[in-house]
C-alpha positions in Angstrom: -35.1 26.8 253.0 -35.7 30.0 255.2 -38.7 32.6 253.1 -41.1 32.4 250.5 -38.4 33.6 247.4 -38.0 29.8 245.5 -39.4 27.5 243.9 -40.0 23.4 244.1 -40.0 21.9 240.8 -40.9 18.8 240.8 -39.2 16.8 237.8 -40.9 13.0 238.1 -43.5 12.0 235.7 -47.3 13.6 236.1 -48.1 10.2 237.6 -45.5 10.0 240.1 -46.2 13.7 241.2 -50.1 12.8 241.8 -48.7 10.1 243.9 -47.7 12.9 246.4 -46.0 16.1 246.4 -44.7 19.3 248.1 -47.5 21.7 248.5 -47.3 24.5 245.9 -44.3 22.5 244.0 -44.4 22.7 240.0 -44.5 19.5 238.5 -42.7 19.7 235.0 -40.9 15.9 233.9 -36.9 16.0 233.4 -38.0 14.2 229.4 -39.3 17.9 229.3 -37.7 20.1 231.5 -35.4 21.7 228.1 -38.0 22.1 226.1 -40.0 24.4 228.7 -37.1 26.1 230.0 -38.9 29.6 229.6 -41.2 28.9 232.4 -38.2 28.6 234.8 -36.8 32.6 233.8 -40.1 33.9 235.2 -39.7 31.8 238.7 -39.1 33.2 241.8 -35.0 31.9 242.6 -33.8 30.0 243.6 -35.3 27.4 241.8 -35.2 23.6 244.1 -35.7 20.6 242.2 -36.8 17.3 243.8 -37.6 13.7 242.3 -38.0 10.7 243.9 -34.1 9.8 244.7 -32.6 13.2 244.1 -31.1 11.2 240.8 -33.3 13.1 238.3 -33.2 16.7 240.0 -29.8 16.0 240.1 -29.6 15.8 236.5 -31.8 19.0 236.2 -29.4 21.1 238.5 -26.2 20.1 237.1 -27.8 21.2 233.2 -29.5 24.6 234.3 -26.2 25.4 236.8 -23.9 25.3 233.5 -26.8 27.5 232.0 -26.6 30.3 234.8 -29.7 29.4 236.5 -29.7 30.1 240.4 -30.9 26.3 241.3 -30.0 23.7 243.4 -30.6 19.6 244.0 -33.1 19.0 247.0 -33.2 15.8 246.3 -36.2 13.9 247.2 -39.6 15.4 247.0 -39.8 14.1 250.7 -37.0 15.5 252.3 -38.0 18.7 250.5 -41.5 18.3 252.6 -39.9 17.8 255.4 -37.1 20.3 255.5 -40.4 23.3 254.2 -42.1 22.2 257.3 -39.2 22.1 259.9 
């Protein structure tokens, strides 16, 4: 994760992401993720989504890869942290 030119978004629920987060991540739940779709375009790419297990972003990659959107699994929110920070 070398420069400044992605994006975290963080797909858990609002609750889970005020349990703890990556700094500057966008929290917006996988339950809602296609409906606000348009506020990935705008994003700088690629776009990194994290959960809790990797399960949900997971499930967020693998929809908005087969819709052409430069993305990719991190997995858990905490190995994203660490892997920023290293």
């Amino acid at each position: 994760m070398e420069g400044s030119n992605y994006t975290v978004v963080d797909v858990r629920t609002p609750a889970e992401f005020l349990g703890g987060h990556v700094a500057g991540s966008i929290n917006i739940p996988l339950q809602e993720i296609v409906d606000r779709a348009d506020e990935l375009t705008d994003l700088p790419k690629p776009i990194i989504f994290c959960c809790a297990s990797g399960n949900r972003s997971g499930q967020a990659t693998a929809y908005f890869k087969a819709q052409g959107l430069e993305c990719e699994n991190g997995g858990s929110w905490l190995d994203v942290n660490y892997k920023m920070k290293a």
